[in-house]
C-alpha atoms as one frame of an Amber mdcrd trajectory, in Angstrom:
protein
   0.000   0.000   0.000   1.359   3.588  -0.866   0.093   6.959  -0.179  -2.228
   7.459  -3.286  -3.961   4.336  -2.536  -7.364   4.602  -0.451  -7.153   3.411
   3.320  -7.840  -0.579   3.390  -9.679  -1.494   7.284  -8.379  -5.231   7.138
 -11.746  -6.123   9.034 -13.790  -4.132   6.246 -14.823  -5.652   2.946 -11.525
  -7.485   0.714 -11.586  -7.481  -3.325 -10.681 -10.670  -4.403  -9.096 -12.083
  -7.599 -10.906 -15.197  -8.169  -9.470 -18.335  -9.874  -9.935 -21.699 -10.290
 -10.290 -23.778  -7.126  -8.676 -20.726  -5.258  -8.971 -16.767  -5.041  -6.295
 -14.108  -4.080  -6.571 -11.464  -1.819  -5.846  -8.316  -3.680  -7.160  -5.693
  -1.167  -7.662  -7.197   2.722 -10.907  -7.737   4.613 -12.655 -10.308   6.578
 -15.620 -10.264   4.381 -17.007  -9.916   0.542 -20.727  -9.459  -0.404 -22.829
 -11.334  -2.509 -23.127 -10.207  -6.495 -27.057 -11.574  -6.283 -28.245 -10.775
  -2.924 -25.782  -7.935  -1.187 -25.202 -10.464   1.874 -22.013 -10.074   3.593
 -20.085 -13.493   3.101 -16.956 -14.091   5.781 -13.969 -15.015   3.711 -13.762
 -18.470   6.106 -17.381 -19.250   4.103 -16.681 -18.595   0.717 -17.624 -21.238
  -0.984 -19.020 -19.960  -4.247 -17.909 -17.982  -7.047 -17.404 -17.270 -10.552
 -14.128 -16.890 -12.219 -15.330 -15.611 -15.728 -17.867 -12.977 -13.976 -15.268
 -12.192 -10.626 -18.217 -12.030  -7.959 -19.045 -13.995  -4.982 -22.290 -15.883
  -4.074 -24.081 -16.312  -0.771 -25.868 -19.435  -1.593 -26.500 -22.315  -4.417
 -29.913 -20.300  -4.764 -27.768 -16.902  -5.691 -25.520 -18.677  -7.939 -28.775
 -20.356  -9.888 -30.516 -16.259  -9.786 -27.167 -15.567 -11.615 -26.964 -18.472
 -14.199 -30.632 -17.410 -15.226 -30.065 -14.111 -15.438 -26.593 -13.996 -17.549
 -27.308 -17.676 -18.809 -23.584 -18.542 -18.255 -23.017 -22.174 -17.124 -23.192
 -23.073 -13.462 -19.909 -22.485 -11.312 -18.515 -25.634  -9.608 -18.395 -25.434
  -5.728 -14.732 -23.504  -5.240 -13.943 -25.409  -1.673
């Protein structure tokens, strides 16, 4: 982190790079929120997410709300 970057609160919301089978932290945080639903999702419970699209899901159900919506094919569980 430099000067001309924004503050980062390690307990506020992270921005994650996710891959395959993994993610990386690129900004810390203890949480990220849900692309479908808003939800806060601890980084420990992160279970669900899409590479192509980079967002998070709460829930199978949120993942599904995507899929319809941008009728991209259904993200394998990332645990």
């Amino acid at each position: 982190m430099n000067r001309f970057e924004p503050f980062s609160d390690a307990n506020g919301e992270a921005q994650l790079q996710y891959m395959d089978g993994d993610f990386r932290i690129v900004r810390p945080g203890r949480f990220v929120r849900c692309a479908v639903t808003g939800q806060v999702i601890p980084l420990d419970e992160l279970h669900y997410w899409s590479v192509d699209l980079q967002e998070a899901y709460a829930s199978p159900e949120a993942v599904m709300a995507r899929v319809q919506e941008t009728g991209r094919p259904v993200p394998e569980d990332r645990h």
